[in-house]
C-alpha positions as CSV (number, residue, x, y, z in Angstrom):
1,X,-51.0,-16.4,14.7
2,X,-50.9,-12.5,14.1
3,X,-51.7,-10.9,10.7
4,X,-51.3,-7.8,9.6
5,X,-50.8,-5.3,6.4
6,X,-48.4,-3.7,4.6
7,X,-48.6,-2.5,1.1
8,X,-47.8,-4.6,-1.6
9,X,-44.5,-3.3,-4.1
10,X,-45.7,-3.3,-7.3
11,X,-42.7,-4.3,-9.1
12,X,-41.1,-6.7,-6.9
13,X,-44.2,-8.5,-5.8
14,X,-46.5,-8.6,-8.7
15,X,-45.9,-12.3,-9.4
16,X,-46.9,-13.0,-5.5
17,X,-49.9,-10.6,-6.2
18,X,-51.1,-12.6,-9.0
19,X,-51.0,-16.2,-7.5
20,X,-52.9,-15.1,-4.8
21,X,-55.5,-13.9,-7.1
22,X,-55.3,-16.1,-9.4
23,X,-55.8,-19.2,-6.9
24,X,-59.0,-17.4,-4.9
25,X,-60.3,-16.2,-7.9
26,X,-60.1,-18.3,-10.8
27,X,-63.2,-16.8,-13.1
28,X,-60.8,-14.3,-14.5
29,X,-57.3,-14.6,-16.5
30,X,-55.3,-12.2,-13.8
31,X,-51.8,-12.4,-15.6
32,X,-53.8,-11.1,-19.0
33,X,-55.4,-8.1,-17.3
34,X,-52.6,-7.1,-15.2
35,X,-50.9,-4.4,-16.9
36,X,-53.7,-3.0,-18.6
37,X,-55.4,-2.8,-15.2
38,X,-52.8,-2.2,-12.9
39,X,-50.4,0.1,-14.4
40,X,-51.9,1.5,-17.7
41,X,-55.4,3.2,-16.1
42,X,-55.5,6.5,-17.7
43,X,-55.7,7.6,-13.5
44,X,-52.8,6.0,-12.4
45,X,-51.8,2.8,-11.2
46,X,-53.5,0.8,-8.5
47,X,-52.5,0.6,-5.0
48,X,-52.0,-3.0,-3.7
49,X,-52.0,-4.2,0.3
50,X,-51.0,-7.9,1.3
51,X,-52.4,-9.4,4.5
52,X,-49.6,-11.5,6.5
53,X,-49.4,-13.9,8.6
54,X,-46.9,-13.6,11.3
55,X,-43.0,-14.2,11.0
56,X,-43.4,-16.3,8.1
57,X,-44.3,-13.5,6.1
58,X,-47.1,-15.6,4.2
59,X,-49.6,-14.2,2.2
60,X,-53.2,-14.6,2.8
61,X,-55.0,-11.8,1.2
62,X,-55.1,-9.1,-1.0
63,X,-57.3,-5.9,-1.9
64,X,-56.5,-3.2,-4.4
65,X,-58.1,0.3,-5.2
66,X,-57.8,1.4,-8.6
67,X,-57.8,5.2,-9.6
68,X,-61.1,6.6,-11.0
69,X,-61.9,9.5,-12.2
70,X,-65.5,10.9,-10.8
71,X,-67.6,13.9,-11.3
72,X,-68.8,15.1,-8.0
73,X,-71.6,17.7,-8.9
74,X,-69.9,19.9,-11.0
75,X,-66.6,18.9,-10.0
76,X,-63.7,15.9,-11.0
77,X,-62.0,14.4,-8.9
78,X,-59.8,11.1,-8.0
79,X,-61.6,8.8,-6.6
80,X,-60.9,4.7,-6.3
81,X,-63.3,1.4,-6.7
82,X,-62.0,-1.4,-4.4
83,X,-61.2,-4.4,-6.0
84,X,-59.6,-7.7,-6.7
85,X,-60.6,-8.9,-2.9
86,X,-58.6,-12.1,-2.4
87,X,-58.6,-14.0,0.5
88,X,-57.0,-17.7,0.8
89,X,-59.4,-20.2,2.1
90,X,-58.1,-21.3,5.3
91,X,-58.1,-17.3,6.5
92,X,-61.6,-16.4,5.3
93,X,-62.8,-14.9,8.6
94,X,-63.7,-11.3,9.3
95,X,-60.4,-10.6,10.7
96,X,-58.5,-10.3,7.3
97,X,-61.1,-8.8,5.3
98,X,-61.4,-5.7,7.9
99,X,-57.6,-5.5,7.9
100,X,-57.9,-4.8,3.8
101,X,-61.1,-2.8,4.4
102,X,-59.4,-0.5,6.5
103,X,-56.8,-0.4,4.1
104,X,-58.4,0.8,1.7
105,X,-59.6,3.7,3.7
106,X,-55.3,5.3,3.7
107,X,-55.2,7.0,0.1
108,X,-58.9,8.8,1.1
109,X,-57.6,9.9,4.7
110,X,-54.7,10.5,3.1
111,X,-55.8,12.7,0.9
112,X,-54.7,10.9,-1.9
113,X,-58.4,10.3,-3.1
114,X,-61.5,12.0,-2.6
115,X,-63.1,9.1,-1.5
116,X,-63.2,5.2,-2.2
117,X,-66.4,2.8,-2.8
118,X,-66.7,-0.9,-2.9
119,X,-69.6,-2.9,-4.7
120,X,-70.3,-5.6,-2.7
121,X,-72.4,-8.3,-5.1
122,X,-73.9,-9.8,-2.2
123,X,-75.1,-9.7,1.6
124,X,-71.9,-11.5,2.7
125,X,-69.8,-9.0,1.1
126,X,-71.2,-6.4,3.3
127,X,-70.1,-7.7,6.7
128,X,-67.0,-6.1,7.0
129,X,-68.9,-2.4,6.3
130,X,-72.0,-3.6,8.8
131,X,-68.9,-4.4,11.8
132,X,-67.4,-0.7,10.8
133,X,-71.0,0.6,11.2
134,X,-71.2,1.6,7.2
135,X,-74.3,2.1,5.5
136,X,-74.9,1.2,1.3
137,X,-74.9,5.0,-0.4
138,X,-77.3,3.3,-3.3
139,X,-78.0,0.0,-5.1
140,X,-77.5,-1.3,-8.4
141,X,-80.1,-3.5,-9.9
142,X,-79.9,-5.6,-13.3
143,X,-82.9,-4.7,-15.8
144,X,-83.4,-7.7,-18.5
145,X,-85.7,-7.1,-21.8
146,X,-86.4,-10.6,-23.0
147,X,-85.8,-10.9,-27.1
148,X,-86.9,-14.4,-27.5
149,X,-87.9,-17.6,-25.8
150,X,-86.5,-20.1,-27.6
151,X,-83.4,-21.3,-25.6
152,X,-85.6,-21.3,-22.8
153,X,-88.4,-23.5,-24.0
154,X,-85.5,-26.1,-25.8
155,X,-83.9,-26.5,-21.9
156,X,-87.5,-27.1,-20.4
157,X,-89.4,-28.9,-22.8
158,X,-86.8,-29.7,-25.9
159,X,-87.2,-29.4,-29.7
160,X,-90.9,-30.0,-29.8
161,X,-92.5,-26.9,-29.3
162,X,-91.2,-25.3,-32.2
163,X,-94.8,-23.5,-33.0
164,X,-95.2,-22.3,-29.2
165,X,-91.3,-21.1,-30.1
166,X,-92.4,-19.0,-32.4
167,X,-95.4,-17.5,-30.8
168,X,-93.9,-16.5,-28.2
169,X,-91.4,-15.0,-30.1
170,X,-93.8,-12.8,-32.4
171,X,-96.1,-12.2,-29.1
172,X,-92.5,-10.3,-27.4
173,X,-91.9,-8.4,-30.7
174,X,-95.6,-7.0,-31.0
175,X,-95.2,-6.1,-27.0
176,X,-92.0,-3.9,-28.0
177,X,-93.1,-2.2,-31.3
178,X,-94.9,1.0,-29.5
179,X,-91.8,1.4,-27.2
180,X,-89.7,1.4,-30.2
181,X,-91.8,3.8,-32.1
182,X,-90.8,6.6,-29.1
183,X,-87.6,7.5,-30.9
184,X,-87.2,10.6,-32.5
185,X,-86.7,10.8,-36.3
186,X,-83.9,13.5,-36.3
187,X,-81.2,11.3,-34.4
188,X,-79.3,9.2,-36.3
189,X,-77.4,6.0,-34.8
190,X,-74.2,4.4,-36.5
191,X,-72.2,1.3,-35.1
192,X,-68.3,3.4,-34.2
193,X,-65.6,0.9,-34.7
194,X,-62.9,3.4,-34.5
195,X,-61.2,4.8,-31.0
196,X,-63.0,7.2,-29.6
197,X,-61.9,10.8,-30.0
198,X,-62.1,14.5,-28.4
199,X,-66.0,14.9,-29.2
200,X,-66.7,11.8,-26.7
201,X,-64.7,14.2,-23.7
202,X,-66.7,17.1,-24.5
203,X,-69.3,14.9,-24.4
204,X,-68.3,13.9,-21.0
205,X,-67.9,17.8,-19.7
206,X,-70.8,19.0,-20.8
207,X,-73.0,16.1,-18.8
208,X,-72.4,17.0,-15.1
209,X,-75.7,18.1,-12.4
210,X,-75.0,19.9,-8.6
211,X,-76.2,16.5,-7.1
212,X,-74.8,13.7,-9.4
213,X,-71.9,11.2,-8.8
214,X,-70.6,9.3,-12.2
215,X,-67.9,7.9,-13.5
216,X,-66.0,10.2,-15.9
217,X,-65.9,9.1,-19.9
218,X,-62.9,11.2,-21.6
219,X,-61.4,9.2,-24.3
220,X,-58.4,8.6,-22.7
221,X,-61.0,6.5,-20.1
222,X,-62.9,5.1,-22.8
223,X,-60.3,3.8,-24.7
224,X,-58.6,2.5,-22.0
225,X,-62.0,0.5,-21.0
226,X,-63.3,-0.4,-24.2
227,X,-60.2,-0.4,-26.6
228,X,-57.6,-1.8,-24.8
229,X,-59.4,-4.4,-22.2
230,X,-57.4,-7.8,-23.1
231,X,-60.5,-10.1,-21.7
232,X,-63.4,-8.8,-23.4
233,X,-64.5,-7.6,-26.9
234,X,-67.0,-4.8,-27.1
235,X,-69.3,-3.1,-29.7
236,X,-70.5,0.8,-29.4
237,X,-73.3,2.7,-31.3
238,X,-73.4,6.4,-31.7
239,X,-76.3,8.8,-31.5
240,X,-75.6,12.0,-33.4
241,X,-78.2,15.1,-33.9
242,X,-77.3,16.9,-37.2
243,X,-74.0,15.8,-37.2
244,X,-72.9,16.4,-32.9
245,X,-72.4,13.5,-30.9
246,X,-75.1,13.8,-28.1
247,X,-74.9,9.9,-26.5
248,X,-73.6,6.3,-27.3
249,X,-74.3,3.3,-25.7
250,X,-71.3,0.3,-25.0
251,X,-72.1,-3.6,-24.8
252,X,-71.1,-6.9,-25.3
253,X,-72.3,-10.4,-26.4
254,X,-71.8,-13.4,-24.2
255,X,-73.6,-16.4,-25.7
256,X,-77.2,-15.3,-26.3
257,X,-76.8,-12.2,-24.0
258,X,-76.6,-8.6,-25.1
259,X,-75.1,-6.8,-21.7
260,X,-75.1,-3.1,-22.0
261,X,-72.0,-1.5,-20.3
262,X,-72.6,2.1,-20.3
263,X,-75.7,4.3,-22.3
264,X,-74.8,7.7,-21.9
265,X,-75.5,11.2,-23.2
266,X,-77.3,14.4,-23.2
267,X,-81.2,14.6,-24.2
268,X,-80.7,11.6,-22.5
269,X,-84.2,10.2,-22.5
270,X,-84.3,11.0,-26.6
271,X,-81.0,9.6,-27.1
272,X,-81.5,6.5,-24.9
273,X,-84.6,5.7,-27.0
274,X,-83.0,5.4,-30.0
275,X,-79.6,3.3,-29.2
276,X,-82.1,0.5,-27.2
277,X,-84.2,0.6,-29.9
278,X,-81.3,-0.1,-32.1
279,X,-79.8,-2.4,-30.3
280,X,-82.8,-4.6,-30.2
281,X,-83.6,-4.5,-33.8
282,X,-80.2,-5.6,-34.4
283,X,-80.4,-8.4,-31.9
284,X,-84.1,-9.9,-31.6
285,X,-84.0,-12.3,-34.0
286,X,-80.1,-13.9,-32.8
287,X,-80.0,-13.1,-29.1
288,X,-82.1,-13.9,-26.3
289,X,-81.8,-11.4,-23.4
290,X,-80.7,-7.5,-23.4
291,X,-79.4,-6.7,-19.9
292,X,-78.3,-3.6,-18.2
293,X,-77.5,-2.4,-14.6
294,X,-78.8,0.8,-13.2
295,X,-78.3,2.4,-9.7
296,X,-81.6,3.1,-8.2
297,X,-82.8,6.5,-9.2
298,X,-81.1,6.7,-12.1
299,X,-83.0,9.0,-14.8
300,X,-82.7,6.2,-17.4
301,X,-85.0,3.8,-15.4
302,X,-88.1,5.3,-16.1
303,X,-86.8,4.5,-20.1
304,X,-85.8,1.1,-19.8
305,X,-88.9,0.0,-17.8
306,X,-91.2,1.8,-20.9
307,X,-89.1,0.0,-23.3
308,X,-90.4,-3.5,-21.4
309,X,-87.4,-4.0,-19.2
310,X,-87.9,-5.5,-15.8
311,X,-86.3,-5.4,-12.8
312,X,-84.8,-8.4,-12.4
313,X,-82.3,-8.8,-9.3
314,X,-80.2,-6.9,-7.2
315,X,-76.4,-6.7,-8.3
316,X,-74.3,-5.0,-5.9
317,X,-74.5,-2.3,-3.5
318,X,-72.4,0.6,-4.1
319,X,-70.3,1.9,-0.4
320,X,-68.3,4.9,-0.1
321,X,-66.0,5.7,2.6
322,X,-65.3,9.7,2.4
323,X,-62.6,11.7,5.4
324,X,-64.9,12.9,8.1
325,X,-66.0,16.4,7.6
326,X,-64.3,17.2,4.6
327,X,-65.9,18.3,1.8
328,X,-66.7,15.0,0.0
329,X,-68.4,13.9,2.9
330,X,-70.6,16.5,3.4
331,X,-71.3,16.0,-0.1
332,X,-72.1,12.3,0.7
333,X,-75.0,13.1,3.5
334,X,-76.9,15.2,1.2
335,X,-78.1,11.8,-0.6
336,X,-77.1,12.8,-4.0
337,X,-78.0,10.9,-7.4
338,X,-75.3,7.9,-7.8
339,X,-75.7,7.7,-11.4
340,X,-74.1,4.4,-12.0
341,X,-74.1,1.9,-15.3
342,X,-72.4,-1.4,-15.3
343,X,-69.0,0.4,-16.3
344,X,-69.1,1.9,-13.1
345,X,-69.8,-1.2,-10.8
346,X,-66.6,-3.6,-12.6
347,X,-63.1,-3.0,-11.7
């Protein structure tokens, strides 16, 4: 039977929205996140498309972009990240994904956006941009610093090798002290349990290059992320020289992870220094793993592999889809710098 697309009205058909979400994608609560993701982004609210199948009007898939803020070069502009792709079971074929790929694509030919991107997590995720003939613009890649083995030798070999535990443990902390040592005396780093306030936009505004694509972090944005996100809990540290905010790093603890969200800032391989280095000397003796996600060629690589990080796995590929010829996707050929954290990668 045919399907086809049509946009999905917001107020009328949010409940329909959500169970299809909520059945194809279980891992998350949908009905607890949608308002603050849906309707209260500092950018405006999303835009939803339903894919249908024939007369019967039945919903078998849905894809939403949600506003985002980007600095292109010097310059911001709304963009969108593709998310929340839902597809019932029975229908999970090529054919309805392109339909809500090409979706997608309206606002940006439009005009509405400047252009869109999707992170695919996985090959399989990429088919419907390989049968479009669209190539990945960069990759993301997770970085892990182990803290200590413990956990791992309990699973393997159990409570016995307490000693070896231990070892291991010291051997990792002696392997980190010279890395830690890099950090410059003059900036000072302070856990910031407050919201975050005009000197974090200024921040933002004075951190832009003429061949860099990032995500923007005005306070409206990071409030709206950090603050007001009703799934997750996050913890932020400042870096301050003589007083002036120059960085601040975001994460969050799941179990006996520490996932960095976002490390950003000026004097950025100074500042980045310091907040890892506090972040592991607040978490090596309770936490197992420090993790963070990096686009390939990011400037902050080169730090986290000298602070012991390794590579670790690929976790998405980042695709933009840009109007022909204008000026965005001009922009786009010239391979510039996607300079992409975790924050930037999760809808």
């Amino acid at each position: 039977m045919k399907l086809f697309v049509r946009p999905v009205r917001q107020e009328s058909e949010a409940q329909e929205l959500l169970n299809i979400l909520q059945t194809n994608l279980p891992n998350l609560d949908h009905a607890r996140r949608f308002s603050w993701l849906y309707r209260n982004n500092p950018d405006g609210p999303a835009c939803s498309w339903f894919v249908l199948q024939g007369s019967s009007n039945q919903v078998v898939g849905a894809a939403s972009i949600f506003p985002r803020s980007m600095w292109i070069g010097t310059q911001l502009k709304l963009c969108g990240q593709v998310g929340d792709f839902a597809i019932s079971a029975s229908h999970r074929s090529l054919g309805p994904a392109l339909l809500l790929q090409r979706a997608s694509f309206e606002p940006v030919d439009q005009g509405k956006l400047a252009f869109c991107y999707d992170c695919p997590p996985h090959r399989a995720g990429m088919s419907t941009f390989v049968r479009l003939g669209i190539q990945p613009n960069c990759r993301v890649d997770r970085y892990a610093l182990p803290l200590r083995v413990d956990t791992r030798l309990r699973k393997q070999f159990g409570s016995s090798l307490a000693l070896a535990a231990r070892a291991g443990n010291l051997f990792l902390r002696l392997q980190r002290r010279p890395s830690l040592s890099k950090r410059s005396n003059d900036i000072e780093v302070c856990e910031h349990n407050g919201t975050f306030g005009d000197e974090f936009s200024l921040l933002d505004s004075a951190v832009t290059g003429p061949n860099v694509i990032r995500g923007q972090r005005s306070a409206a944005h990071l409030n709206w992320r950090y603050k007001e996100d009703p799934l997750h809990q996050y913890r932020v540290l400042t870096a301050r020289r003589r007083g002036n905010l120059i960085g601040f790093a975001v994460f969050r603890l799941v179990g006996e992870i520490v996932t960095v969200m976002d490390l950003f800032g000026t004097e950025l391989k100074e500042t980045a220094f310091a907040l890892l280095a506090a972040i592991v000397e607040r978490f090596e003796k309770s936490h197992e793993t420090i993790e963070a996600f990096l686009s390939e060629g990011h400037e902050l690589v080169n730090v986290f592999l000298e602070m012991h990080f390794r590579l670790r796995s690929e976790a998405a590929q980042v695709v933009a889809y840009a109007k022909s010829q204008a000026e965005v996707s001009e922009f786009l050929k010239r391979s510039p710098n996607w300079s992409f954290n975790q924050v930037e990668i999760r809808s």
